[in-house]
N, C-alpha and C positions, 0 to 999 in steps of 0.2 A: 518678763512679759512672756506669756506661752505662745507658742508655736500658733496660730490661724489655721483654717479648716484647707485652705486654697490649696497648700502644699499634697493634700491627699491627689489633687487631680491633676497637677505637675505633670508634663511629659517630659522628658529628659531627650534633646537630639540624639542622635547616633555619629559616634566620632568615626567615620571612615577614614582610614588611607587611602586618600584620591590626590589628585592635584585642585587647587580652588581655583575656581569657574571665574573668570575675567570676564569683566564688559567695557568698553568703551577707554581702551587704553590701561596704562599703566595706573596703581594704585599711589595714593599716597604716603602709603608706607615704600611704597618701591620707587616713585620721586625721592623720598628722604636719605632712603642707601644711596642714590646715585648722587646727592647732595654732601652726603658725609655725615649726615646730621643725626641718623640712627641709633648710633650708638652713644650720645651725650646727650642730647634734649629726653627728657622724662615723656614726653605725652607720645614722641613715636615709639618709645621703647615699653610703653605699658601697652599699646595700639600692636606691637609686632609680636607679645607676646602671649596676648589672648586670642590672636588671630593664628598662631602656634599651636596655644591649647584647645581651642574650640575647634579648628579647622573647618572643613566644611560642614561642618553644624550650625556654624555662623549665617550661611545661606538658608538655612530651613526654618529658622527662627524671624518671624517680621514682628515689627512692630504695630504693636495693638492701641498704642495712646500715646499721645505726648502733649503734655500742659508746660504751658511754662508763665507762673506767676509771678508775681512781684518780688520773692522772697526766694523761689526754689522753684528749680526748672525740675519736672521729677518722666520720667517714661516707662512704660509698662509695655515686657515679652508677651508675644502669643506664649510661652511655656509658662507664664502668672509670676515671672519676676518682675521688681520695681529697682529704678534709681531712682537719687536726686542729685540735682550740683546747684551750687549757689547760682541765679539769678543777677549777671555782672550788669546791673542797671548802669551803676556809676561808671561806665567804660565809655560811655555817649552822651555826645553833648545835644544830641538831637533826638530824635523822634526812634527809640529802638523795635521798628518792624522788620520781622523775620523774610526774606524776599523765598524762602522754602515754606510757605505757611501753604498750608491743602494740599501737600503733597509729600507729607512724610509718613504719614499713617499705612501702612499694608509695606512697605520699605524692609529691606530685609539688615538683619544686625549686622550683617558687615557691609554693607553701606553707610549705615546709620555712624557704627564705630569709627570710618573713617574722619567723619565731622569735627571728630575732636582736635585736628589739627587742623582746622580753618584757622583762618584770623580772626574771621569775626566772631568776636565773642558770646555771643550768641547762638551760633551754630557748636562753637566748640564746648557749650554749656549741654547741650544737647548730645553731643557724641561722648563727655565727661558720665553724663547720668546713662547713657546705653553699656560704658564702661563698670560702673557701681553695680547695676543691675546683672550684668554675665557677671562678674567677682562674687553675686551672691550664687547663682548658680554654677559655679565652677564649686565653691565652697560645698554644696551638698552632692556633687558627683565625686570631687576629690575633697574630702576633710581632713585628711593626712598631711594634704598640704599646707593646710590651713590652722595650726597652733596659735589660740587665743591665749591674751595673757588677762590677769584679774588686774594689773596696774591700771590706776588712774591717772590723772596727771599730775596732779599734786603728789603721786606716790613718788615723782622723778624731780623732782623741787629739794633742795635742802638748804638750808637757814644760811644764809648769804650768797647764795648765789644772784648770779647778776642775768636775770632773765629778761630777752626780747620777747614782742607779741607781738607778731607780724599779723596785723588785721587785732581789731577790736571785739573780746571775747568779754563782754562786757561785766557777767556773774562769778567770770574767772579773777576778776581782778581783785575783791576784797578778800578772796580765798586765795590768793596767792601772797598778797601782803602779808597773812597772818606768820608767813614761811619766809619772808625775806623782804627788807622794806627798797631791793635794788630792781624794782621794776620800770620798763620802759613797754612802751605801747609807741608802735608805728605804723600813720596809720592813711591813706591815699585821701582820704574826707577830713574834712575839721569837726572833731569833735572835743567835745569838753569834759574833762575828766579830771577832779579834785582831789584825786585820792592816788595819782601817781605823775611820771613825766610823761607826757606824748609828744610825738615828734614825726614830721612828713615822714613819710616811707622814702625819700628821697635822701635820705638822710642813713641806710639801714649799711653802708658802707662803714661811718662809722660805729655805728654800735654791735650790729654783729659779730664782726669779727672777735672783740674782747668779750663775748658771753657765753655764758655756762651754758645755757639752757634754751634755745632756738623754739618756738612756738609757731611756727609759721600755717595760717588758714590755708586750708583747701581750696580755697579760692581763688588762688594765686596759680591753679592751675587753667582755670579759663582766661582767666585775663594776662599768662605767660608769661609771669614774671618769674617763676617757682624757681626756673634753673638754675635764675640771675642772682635772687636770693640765697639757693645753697651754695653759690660756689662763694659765699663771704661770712663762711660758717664756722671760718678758723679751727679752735679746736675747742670746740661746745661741745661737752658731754653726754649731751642729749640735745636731739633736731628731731621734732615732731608735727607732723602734718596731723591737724585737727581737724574736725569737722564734717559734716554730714557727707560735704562733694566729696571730701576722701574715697577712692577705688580702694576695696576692702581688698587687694590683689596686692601683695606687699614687697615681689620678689625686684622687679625696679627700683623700686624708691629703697629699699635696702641696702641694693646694690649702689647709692647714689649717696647714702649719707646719713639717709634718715633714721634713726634708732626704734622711732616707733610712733603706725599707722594707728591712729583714735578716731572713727568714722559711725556710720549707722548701717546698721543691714534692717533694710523695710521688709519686715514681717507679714505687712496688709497692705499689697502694693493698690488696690482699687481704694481701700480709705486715705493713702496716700495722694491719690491722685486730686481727690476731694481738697484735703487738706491746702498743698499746692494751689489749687484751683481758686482758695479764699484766701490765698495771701499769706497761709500759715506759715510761722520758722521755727527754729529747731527745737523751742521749747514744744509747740502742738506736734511735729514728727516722732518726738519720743513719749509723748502721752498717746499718740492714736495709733501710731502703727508703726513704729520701730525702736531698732535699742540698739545700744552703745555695743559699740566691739574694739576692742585693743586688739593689735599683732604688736607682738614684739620682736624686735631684732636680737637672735642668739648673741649668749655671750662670746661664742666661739666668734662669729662671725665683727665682733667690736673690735678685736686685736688685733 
């Protein structure tokens, strides 16, 4: 899919060496150091180190839009970048209104970025996609950093393996039979599915551990389950976070296990926003305004 016109008029912050501008107490990155939790939980250690790379660039950057639909929560920089993260409907049993709703709009990204480590999942859906969105602009100030790979998923599959699918990848599943008939799908909703085993997610204790091949949704990172998930990863060959919420920012989740981030980088973040807006998923995000991006984890760094 080609590049969109928007990028021409891109401003790029200014990464000063300053100290970052505090308001109102300590941050929630700096509640999580004094917790101890910094250096193991994923969502503050991807939170501590974009707030590292941006620095205070983070403060000049506000947010210009946030939708958040039935399917995909997506947010749009004053600098015309776009996120999305999956839309954790099923997290609530009642009524999911946003108690932040008319007051996030002109918010500056490192406010916004802190969100992601709310509880409520819905806030942290929102701070997940402000996350997606800097990972795409980090990627075009720093691309050095950023080595894509041409695997897909099926490239990482081979003929007996015994693959988990954490979350329900629904078009992934006769394409992955075709390569191994030992798949399992676990999955937090009841769904029905006659073409393999499914089984509660409650249940990822036992199968995990004994599998090759770890598939785990990006999704699991607003609703917090992700960490809980990797640490019963045993010794799977490959652990990959899928999916659109994927933070295209790879050096956390590397460092944690994952072999290799398959996400989207929104190319047309205002047709994005559209898209979102009518309930679209990830089949209309990758026809209207984004495309697939693999990072993969060096061989060096697998040993």
């Amino acid at each position: 899919m080609p590049e969109t016109k928007y990028l021409e008029n891109v401003k790029f912050p200014k990464k000063e060496e300053k100290k970052e501008k505090k308001e109102g107490g300590i941050t929630g990155v700096e509640r999580m150091k004094e917790e101890g939790e910094e250096e193991t939980k994923i969502l503050p250690a991807l939170v501590s180190a974009l707030k590292k790379d941006l620095g205070p660039a983070l403060e000049e950057i506000e947010i210009k839009d946030v939708r958040i639909g039935l399917a995909y929560t997506g947010v749009l920089l004053s600098e015309n970048y776009g996120g999305v993260a999956c839309t954790p409907l099923y997290e609530f049993s009642g009524c999911p209104a946003l108690g932040l709703a008319g007051s996030l709009k002109g918010k500056t990204a490192n406010e916004m970025l802190e969100l992601a480590l709310s509880e409520n999942p819905l806030e942290a859906a929102v701070g997940i996609a402000v996350a997606n969105a800097l990972s795409h602009m980090l990627r075009d100030l720093e691309p050095e950093h950023f080595q894509h790979s041409s695997s897909d998923i099926l490239d990482l599959i081979k003929p007996g393996d015994r693959v988990a699918m954490v979350g329900y990848f629904g078009p992934l599943v006769p394409r992955i039979l075709k390569i191994t008939d030992k798949l399992t799908v676990l999955e937090k909703r009841e769904i029905e599915i006659t073409q393999t085993r499914t089984l509660s997610s409650e249940r990822a204790g036992e199968i995990l551990p004994v599998s090759d091949v770890i598939i785990l949704s990006a999704s699991t990172l607003a609703n917090r389950t992700f960490d809980e998930l990797l640490s019963l990863r045993g010794a799977a060959r490959e652990v990959v976070l899928l999916g659109p919420s994927a933070p295209l920012y790879p050096a956390p989740f590397f460092e944690r296990g994952i072999t290799a981030v398959m996400g989207t980088r929104i190319i047309d973040p205002w047709t994005m926003l559209t898209v979102v807006s009518e309930a679209g998923g990830t089949k209309k995000l990758h026809q209207y305004c984004g495309e697939k991006v693999a990072l993969r984890r060096s061989k060096q760094k697998e040993k």
